[in-house]
N, CA, C and O atoms as CSV, one atom per row, in Angstrom:
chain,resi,resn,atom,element,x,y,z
A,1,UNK,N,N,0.852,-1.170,0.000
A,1,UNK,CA,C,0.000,0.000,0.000
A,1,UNK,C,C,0.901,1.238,0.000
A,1,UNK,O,O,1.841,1.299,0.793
A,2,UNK,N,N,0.623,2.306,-0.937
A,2,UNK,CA,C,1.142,2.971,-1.319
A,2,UNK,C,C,0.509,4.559,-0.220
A,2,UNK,O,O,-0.591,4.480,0.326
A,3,UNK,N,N,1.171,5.534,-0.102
A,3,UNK,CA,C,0.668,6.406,0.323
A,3,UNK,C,C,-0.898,7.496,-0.930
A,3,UNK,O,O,-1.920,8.128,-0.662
A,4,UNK,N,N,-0.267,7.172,-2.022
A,4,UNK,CA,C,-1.006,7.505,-2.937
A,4,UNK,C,C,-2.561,6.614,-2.972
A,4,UNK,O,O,-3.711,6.966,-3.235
A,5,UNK,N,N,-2.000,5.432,-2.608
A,5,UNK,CA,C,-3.842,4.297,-2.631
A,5,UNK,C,C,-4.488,5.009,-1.253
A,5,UNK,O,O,-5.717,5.069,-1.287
A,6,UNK,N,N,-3.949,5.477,-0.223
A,6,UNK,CA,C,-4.346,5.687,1.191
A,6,UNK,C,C,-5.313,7.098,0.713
A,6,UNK,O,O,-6.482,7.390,0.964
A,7,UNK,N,N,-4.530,7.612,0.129
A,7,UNK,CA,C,-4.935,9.319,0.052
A,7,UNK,C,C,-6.418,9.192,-1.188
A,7,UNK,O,O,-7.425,9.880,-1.351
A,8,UNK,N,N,-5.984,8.204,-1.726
A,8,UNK,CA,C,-7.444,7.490,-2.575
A,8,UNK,C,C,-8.334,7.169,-2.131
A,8,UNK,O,O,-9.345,7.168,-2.833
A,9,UNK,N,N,-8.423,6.687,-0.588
A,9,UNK,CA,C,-9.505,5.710,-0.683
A,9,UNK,C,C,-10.580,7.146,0.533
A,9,UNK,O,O,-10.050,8.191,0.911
A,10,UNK,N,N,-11.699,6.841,0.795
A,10,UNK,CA,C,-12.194,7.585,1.552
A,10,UNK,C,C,-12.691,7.195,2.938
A,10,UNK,O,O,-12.441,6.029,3.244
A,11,UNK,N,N,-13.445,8.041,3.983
A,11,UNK,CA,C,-13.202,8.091,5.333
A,11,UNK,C,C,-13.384,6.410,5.763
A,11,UNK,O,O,-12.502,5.784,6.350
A,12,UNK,N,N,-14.342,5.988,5.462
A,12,UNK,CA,C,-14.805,4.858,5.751
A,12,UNK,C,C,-14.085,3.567,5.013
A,12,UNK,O,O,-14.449,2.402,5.175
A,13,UNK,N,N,-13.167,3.930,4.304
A,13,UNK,CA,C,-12.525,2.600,3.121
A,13,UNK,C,C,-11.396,2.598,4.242
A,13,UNK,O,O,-11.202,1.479,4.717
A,14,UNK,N,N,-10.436,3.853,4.877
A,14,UNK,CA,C,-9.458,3.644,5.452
A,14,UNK,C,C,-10.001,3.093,7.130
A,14,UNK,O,O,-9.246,2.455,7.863
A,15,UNK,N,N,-11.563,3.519,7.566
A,15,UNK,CA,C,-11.730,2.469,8.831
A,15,UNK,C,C,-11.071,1.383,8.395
A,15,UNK,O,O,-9.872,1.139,8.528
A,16,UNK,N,N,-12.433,0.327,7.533
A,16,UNK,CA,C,-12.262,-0.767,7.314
A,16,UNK,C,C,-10.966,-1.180,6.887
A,16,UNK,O,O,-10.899,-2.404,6.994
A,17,UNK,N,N,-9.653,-0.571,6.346
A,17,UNK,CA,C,-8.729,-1.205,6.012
A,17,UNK,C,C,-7.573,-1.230,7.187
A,17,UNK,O,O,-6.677,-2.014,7.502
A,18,UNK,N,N,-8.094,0.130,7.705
A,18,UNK,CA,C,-7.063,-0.269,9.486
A,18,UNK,C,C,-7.693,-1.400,10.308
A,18,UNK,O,O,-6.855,-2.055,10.929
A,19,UNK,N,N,-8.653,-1.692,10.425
A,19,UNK,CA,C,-9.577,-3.126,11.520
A,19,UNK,C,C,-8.819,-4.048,11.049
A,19,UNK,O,O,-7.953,-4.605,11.725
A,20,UNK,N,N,-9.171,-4.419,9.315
A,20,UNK,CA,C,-8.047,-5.509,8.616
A,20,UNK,C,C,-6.653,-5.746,9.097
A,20,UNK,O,O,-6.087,-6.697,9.635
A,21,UNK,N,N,-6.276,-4.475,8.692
A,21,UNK,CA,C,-4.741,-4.978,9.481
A,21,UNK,C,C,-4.745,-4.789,10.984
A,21,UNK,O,O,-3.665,-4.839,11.572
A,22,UNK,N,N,-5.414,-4.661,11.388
A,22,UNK,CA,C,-5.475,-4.917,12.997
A,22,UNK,C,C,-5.766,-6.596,13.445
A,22,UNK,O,O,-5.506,-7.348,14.384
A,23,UNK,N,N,-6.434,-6.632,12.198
A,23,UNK,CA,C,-6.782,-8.238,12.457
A,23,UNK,C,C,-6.089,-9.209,11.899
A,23,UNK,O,O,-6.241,-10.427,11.996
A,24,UNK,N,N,-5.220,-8.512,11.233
A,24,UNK,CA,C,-4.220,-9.718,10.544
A,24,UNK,C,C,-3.189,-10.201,11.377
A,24,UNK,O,O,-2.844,-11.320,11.757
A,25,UNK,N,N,-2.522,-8.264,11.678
A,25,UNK,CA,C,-1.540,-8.207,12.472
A,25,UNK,C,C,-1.904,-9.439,13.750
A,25,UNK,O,O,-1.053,-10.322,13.854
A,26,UNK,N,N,-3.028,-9.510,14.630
A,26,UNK,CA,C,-4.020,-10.163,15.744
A,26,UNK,C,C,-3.230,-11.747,15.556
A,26,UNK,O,O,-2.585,-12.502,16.283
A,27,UNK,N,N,-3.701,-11.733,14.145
A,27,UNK,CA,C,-3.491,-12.880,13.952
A,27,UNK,C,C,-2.189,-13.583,13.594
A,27,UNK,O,O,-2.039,-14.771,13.879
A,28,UNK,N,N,-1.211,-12.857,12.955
A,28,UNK,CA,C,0.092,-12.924,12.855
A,28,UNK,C,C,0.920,-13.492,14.066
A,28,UNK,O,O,1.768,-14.383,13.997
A,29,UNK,N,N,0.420,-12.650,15.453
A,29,UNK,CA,C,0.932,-13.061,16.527
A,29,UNK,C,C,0.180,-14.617,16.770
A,29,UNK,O,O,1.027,-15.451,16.451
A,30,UNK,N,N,-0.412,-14.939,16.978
A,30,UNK,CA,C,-1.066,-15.995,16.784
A,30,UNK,C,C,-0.068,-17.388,16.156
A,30,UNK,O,O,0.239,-18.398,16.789
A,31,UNK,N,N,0.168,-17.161,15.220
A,31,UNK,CA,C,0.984,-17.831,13.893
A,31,UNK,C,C,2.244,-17.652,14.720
A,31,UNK,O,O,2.671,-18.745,15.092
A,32,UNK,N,N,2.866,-16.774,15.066
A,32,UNK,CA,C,4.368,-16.350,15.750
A,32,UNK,C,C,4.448,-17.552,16.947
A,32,UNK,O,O,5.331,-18.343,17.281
A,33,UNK,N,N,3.261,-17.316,17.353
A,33,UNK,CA,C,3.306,-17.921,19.255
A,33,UNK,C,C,3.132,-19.479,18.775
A,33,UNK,O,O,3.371,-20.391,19.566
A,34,UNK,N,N,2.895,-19.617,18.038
A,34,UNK,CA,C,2.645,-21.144,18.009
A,34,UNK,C,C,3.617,-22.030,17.167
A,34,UNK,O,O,3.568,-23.258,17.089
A,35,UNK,N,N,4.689,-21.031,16.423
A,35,UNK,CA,C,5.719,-21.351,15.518
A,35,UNK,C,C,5.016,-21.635,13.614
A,35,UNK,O,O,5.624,-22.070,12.636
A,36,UNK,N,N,3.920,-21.284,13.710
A,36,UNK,CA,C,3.729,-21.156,12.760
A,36,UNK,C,C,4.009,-20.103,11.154
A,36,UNK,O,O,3.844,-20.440,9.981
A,37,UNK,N,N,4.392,-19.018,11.631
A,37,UNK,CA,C,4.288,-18.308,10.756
A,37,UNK,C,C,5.797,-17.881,9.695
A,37,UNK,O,O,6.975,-17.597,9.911
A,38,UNK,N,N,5.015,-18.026,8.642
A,38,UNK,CA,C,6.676,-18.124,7.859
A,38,UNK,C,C,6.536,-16.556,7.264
A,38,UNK,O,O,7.616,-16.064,6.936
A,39,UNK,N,N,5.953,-16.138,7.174
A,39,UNK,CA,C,6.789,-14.887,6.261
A,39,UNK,C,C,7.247,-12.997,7.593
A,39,UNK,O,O,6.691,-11.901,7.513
A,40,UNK,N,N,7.989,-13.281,8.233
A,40,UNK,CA,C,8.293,-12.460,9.219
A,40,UNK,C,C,7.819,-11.104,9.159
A,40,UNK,O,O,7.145,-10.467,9.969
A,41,UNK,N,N,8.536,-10.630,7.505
A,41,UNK,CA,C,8.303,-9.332,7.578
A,41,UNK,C,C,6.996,-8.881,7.256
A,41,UNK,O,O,6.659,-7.713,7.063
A,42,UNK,N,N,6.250,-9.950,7.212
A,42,UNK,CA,C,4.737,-8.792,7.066
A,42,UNK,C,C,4.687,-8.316,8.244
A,42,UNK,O,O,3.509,-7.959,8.255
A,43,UNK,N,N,5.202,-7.971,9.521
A,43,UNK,CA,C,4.885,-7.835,10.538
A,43,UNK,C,C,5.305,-6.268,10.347
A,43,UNK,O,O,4.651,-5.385,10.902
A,44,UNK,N,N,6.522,-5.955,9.466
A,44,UNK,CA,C,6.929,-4.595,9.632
A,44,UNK,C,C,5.799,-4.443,8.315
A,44,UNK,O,O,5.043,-4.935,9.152
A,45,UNK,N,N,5.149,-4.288,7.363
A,45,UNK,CA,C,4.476,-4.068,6.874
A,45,UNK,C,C,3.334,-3.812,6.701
A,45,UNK,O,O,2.788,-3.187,5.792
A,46,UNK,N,N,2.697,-4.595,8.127
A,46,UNK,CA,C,1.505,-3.938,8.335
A,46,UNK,C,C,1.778,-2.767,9.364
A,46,UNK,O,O,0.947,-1.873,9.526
A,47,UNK,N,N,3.088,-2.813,10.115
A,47,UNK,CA,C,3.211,-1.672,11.099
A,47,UNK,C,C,3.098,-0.483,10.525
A,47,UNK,O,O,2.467,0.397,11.111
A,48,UNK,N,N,3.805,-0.193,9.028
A,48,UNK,CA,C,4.040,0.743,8.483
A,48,UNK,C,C,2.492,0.998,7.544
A,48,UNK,O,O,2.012,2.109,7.318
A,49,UNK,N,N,2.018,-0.060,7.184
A,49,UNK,CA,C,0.426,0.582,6.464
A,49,UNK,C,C,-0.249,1.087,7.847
A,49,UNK,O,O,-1.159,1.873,7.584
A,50,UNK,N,N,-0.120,0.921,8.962
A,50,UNK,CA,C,-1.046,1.184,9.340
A,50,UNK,C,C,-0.950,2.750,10.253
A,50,UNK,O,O,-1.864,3.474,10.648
A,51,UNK,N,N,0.786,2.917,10.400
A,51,UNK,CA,C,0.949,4.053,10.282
A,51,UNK,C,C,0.775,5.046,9.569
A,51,UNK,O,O,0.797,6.170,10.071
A,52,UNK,N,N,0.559,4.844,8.205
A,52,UNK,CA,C,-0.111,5.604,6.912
A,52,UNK,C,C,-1.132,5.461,7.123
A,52,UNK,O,O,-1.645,6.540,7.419
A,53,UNK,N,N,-1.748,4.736,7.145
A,53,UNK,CA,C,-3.537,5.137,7.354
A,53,UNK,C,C,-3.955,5.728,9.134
A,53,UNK,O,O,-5.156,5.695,9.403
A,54,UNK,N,N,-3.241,6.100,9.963
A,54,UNK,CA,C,-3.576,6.366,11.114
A,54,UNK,C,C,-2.993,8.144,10.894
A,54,UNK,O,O,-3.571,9.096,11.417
A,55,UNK,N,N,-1.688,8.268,9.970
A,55,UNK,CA,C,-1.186,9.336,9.441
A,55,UNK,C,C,-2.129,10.194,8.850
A,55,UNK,O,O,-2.527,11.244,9.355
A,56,UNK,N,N,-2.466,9.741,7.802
A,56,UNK,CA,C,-4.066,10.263,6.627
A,56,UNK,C,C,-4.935,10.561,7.011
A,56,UNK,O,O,-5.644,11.448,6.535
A,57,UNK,N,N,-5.147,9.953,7.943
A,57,UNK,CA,C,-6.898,10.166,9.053
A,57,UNK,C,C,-6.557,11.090,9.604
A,57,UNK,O,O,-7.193,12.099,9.300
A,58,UNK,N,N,-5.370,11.285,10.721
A,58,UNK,CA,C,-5.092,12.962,11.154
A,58,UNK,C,C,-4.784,13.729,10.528
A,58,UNK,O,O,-4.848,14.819,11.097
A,59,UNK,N,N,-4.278,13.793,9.082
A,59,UNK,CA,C,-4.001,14.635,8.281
A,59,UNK,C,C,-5.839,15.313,8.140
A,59,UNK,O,O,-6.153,16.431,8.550
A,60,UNK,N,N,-6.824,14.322,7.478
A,60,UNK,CA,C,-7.721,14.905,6.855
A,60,UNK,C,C,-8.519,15.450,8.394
A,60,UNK,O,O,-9.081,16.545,8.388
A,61,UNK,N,N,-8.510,14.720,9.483
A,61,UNK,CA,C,-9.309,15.578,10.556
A,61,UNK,C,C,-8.575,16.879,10.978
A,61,UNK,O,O,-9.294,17.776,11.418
A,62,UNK,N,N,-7.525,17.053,10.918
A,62,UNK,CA,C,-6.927,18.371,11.227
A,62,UNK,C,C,-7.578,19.196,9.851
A,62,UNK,O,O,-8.049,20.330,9.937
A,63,UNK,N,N,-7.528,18.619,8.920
A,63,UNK,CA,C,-7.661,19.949,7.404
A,63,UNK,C,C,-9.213,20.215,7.690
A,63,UNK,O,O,-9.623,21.365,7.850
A,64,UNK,N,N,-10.092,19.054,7.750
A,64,UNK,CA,C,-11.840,19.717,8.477
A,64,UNK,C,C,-11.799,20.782,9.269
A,64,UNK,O,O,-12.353,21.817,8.899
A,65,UNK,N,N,-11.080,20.707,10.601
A,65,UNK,CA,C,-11.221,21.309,11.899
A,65,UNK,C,C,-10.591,22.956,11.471
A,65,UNK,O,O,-11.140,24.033,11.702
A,66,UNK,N,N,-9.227,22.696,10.762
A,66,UNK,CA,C,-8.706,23.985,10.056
A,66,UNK,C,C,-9.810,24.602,9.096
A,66,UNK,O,O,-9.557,25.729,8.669
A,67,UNK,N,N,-10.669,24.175,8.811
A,67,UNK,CA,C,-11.455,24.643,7.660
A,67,UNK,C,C,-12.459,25.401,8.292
A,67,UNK,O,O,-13.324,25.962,7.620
């Protein structure tokens, strides 16, 4: 996920896509704790989408409130 798809999508596309990775991430640990999980770095990958979409959301509620 690109910062450009984030700034695309609208208020309610970026809820639902932060819960997702909240729930993947959920589940990732899951996979970790039990020795299951093979691909490591999605772990920094959802850290970082979800810092972009937690980024975007205060970007656009500050530009409302400024408005």
């Amino acid at each position: 996920m690109t910062g450009e798809d984030v700034r695309a999508m609208s208020d309610d596309q970026l809820q639902d896509e932060l819960l997702k990775l909240k729930k993947e991430q959920f589940n990732l640990r899951f996979q970790q704790a039990t020795g299951q999980l093979e691909n490591t770095a999605r772990f920094k990958q959802i850290r970082r989408d979800v810092a972009r979409l937690k980024t975007d959301m205060r970007r656009r509620a500050l530009q409302t409130q400024g408005s």
